[in-house]
PLY file of the C-alpha trace (Angstrom):
ply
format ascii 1.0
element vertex 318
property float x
property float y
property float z
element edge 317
property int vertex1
property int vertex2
end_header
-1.82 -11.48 -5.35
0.69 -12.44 -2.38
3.90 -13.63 -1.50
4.55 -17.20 -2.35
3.13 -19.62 0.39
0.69 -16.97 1.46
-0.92 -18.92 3.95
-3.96 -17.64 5.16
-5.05 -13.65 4.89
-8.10 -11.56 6.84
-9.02 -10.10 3.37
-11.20 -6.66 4.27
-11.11 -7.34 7.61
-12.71 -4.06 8.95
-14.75 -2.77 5.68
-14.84 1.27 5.87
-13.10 2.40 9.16
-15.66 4.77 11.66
-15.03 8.06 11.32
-13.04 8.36 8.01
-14.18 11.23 5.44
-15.43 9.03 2.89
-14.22 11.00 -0.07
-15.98 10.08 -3.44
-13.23 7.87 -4.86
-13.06 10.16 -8.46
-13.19 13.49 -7.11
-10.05 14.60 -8.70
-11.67 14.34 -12.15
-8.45 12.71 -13.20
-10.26 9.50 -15.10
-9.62 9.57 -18.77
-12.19 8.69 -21.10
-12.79 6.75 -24.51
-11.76 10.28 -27.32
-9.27 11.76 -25.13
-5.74 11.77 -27.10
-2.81 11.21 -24.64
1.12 11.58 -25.41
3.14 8.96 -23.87
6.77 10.06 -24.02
6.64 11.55 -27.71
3.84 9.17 -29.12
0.28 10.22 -28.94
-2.25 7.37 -28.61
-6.02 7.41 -28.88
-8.35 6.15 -25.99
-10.69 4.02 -26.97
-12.05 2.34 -23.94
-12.07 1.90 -20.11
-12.40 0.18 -17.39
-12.54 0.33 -13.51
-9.99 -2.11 -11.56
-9.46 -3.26 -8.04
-6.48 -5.67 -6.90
-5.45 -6.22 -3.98
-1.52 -6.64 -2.83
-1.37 -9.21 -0.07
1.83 -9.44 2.07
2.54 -11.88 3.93
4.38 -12.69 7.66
5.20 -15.50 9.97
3.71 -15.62 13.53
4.53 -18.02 16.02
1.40 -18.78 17.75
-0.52 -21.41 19.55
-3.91 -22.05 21.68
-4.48 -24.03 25.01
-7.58 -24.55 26.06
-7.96 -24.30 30.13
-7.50 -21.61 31.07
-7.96 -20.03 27.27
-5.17 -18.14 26.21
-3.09 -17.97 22.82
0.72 -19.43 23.35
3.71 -19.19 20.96
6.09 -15.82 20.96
2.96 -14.07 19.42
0.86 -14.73 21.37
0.67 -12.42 24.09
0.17 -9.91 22.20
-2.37 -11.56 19.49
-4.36 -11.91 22.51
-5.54 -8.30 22.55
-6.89 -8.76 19.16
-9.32 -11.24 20.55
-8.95 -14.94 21.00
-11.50 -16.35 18.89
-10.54 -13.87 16.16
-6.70 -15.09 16.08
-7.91 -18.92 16.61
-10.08 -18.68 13.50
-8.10 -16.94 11.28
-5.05 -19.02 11.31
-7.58 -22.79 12.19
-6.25 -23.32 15.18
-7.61 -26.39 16.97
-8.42 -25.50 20.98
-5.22 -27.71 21.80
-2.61 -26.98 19.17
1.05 -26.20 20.46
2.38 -23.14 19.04
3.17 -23.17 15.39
5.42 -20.87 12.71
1.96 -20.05 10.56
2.02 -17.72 7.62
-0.56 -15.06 6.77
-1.27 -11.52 6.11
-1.62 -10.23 9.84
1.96 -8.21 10.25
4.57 -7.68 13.32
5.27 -4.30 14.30
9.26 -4.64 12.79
7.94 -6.15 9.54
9.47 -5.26 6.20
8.87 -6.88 2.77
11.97 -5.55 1.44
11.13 -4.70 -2.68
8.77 -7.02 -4.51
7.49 -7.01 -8.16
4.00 -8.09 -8.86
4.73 -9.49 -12.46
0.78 -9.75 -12.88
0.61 -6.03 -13.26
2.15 -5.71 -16.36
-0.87 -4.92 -18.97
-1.12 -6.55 -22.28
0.31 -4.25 -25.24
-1.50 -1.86 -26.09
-3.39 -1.65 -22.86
-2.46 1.22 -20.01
-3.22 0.57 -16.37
-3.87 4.03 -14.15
-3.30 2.11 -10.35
-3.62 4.19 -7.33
-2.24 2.31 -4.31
-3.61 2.88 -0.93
-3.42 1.14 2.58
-6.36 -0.07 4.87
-6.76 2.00 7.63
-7.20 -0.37 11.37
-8.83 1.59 14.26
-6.22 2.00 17.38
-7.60 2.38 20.93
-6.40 3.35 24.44
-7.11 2.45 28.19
-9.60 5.59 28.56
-9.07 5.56 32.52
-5.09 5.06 32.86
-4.15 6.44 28.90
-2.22 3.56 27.95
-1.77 2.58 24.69
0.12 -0.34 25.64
-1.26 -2.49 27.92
2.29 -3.05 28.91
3.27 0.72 28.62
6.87 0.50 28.95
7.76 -2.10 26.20
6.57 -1.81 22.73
5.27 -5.41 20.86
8.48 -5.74 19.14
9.91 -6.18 22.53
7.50 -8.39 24.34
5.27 -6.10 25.33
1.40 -6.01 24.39
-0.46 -3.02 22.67
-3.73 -2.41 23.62
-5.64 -3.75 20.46
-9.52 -3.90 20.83
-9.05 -6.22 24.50
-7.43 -4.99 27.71
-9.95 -6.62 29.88
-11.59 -3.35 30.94
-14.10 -2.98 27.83
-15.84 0.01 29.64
-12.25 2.08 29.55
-11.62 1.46 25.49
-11.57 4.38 23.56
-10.32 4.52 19.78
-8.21 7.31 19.77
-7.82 7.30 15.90
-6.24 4.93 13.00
-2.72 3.10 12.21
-1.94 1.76 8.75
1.42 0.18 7.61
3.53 2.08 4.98
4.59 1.44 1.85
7.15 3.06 -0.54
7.64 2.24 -4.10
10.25 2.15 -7.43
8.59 2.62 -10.53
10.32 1.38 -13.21
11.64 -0.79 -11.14
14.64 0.67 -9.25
13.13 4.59 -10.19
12.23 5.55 -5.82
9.28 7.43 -6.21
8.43 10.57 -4.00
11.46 10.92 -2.17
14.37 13.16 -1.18
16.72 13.98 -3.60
19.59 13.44 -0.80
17.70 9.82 0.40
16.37 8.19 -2.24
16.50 4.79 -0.89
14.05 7.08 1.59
16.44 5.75 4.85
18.69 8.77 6.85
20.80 6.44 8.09
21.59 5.80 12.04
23.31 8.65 12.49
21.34 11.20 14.35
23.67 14.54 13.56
22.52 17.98 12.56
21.31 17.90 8.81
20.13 14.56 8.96
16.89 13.43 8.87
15.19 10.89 10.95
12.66 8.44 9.24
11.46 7.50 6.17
10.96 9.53 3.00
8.39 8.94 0.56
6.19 6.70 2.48
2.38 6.41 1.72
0.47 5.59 4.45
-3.58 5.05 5.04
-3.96 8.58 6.33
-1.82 9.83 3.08
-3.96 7.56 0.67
-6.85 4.91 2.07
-9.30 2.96 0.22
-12.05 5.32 1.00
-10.15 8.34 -0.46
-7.64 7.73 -2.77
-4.72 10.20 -3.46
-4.29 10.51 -7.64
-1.28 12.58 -6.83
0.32 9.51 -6.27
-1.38 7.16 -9.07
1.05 5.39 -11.30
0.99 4.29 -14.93
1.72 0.94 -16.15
2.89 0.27 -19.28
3.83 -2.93 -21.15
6.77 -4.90 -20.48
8.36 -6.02 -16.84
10.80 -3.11 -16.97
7.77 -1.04 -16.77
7.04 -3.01 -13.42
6.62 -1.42 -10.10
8.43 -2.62 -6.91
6.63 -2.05 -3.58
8.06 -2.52 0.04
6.05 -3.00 2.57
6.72 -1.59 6.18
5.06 -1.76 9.30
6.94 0.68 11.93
3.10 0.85 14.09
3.42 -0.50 17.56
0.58 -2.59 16.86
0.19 -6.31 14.74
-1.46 -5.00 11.20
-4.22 -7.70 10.62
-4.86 -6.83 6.84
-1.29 -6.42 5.20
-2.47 -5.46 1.93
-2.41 -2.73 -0.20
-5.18 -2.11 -2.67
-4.81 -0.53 -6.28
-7.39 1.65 -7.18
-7.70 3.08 -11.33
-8.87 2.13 -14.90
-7.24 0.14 -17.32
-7.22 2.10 -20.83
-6.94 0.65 -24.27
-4.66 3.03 -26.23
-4.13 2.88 -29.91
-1.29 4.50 -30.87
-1.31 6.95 -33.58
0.33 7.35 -36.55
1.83 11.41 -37.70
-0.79 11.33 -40.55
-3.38 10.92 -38.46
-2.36 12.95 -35.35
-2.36 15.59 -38.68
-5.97 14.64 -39.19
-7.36 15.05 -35.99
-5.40 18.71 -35.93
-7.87 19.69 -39.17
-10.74 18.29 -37.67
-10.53 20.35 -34.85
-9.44 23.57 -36.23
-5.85 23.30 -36.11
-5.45 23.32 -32.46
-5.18 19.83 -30.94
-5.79 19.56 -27.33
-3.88 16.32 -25.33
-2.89 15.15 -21.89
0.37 14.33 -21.14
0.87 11.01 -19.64
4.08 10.94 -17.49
4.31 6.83 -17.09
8.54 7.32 -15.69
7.94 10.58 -12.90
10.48 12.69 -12.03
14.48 12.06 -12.34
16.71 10.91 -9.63
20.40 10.01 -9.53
20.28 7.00 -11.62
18.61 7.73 -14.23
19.13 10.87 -15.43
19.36 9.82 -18.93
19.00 11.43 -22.12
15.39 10.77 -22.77
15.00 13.70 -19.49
17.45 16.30 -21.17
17.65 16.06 -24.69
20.34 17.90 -26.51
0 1
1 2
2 3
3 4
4 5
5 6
6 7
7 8
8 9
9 10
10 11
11 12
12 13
13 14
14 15
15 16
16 17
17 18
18 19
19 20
20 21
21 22
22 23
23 24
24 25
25 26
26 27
27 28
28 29
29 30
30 31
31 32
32 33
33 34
34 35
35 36
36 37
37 38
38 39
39 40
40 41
41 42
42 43
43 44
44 45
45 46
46 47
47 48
48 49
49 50
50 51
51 52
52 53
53 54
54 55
55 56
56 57
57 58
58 59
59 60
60 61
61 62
62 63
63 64
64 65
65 66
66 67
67 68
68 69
69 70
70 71
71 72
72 73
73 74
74 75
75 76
76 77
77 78
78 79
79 80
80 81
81 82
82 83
83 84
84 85
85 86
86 87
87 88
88 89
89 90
90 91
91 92
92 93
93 94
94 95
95 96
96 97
97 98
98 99
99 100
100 101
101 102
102 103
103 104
104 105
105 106
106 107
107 108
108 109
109 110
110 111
111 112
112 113
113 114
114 115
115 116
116 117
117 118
118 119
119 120
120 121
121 122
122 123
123 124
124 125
125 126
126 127
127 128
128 129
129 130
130 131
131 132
132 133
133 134
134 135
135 136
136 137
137 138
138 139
139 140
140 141
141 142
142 143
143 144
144 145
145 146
146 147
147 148
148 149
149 150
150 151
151 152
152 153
153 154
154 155
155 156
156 157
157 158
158 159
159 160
160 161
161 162
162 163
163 164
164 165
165 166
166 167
167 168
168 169
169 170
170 171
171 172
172 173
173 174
174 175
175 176
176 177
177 178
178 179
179 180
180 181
181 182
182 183
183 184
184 185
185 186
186 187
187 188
188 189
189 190
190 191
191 192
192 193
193 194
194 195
195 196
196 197
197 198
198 199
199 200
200 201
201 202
202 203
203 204
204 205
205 206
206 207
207 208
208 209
209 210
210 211
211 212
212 213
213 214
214 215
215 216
216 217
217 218
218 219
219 220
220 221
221 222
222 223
223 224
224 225
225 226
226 227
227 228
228 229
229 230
230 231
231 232
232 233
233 234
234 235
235 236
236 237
237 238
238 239
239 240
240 241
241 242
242 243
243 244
244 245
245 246
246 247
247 248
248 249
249 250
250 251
251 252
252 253
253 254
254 255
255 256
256 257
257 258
258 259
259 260
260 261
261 262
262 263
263 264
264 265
265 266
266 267
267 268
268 269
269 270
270 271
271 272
272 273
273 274
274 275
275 276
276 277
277 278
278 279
279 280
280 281
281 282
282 283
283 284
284 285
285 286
286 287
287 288
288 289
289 290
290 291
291 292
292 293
293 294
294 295
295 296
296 297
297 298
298 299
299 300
300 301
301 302
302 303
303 304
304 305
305 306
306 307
307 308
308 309
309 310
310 311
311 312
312 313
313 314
314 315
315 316
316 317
């Protein structure tokens, strides 16, 4: 799933990062299984099967960038700093030919000031009937330093946004690169659509504003990030559930505020998809017999917690 015009996208560029716990993905025991009995808001459904799902979220930037041949270099207002992901790398990603001027070209490698801005994936909405359980995470892309002069920007007094060049994988010096740990874009997300999820009460757009007084707060709230939840180990705490119908749609936005070009822009959902069959009182009644007049559910929450906006009725009933 991307943006429209997509262009061209790295896909799993890295596979498993070095030197990330790899966490066994359903260690949290959350999974729900064909017999359990579930109440979504005050219905109570049967499971009746599962199934595992992967999809991947592709976003998607424009990068001006070019390639001349003698001496080799990349060219365009990208370029610079594309370099220190490797020539070659760049040149085959976006099929560059070894002469072409530089170029607007589209694709899933992100700019250090990129934002997406909200945007629904209208393929996520399950048939009825049907319950997706989608935990999103964030590839996590190795960042290195200059081991002898412990810069992290090759040009250490402007960031990429600004010209400058981070040190990438290249600086020239192989023998000085040392990785120095992981970056990741961020993502925050509305579910329903225009419901912010995980954030402060007093910023739930999850912005503080310019203003840099006492009592504010610099940053963003409710960001998920690759070291918050990665593919490798996947955070259920923040797992969402997808119910029929495009109002029941999730918005994501996309931010990268690294000081390095994100070559995978993607997020990957992680979960099951359920069939549910909804019950009906006489036989919620029946199951209660069977089982000896206590019935044992789980509580699906598929709306989270209330923010200014939508306190409505269904959260404090009279």
């Amino acid at each position: 799933m991307a943006n429209a015009n997509q262009g061209n996208r790295s896909g799993n560029a890295f596979g498993r990062i070095a030197n990330v716990a790899d966490t066994p993905m359903y260690s949290q025991g959350i999974k729900m299984e064909p017999g359990y009995l579930i109440r979504i808001r005050s219905r109570m459904h049967l499971v009746t099967a599962v199934e595992p799902m992967v999809v991947d979220l592709f976003f998607t930037d424009t990068l001006n960038v070019g390639h001349t041949a003698s001496p080799e270099a990349l060219s365009g207002t990208d370029g610079t700093a594309l370099e220190a992901y490797g020539i070659h790398s760049i040149q085959a990603y976006y099929d560059i030919s070894d002469s072409a001027s530089a170029a607007d070209l589209k694709g899933n490698i992100l700019k250090p000031d990129y934002d997406s801005g909200y945007i629904s994936f209208d393929d996520l909405e399950p048939f009825k009937g049907n319950l997706y359980q989608l935990c999103p995470t964030l590839p996590l892309q190795p960042k290195f330093m200059d081991a002898e002069t412990g810069n992290w920007h090759s040009s250490s007094n402007t960031a990429p946004n600004a010209g400058g060049t981070p040190v990438g994988f290249s600086t020239g010096t192989a023998e000085h690169m040392l990785q120095v740990g992981t970056v990741s874009g961020k993502i925050m997300v509305k579910h329903p659509a225009g419901v912010p999820k995980y954030v402060l009460d007093e910023a739930p757009e999850g912005e503080s504003g310019t203003a840099r007084t006492e009592g504010k707060i610099e940053g963003l709230s409710g960001a998920i990030d690759g070291s918050v939840s990665s593919p490798e180990a996947p955070n259920w705490d923040y797992s969402l559930f997808i119910e029929h119908g495009e109002n029941n749609l999730p918005t994501i936005r996309y931010i990268n505020d690294t000081d390095e070009y994100i070559l995978d822009g993607r997020v990957r959902m992680i979960g099951w998809k359920y069939r549910v069959l909804e019950l009906t009182p006489e036989q919620v009644n029946m199951f209660k017999q069977r089982s000896g007049g206590r019935l044992r559910f789980k509580i699906i929450n598929t709306t989270g917690l209330p923010v200014e906006g939508s306190m409505l009725a269904d959260y404090f009933p009279k």
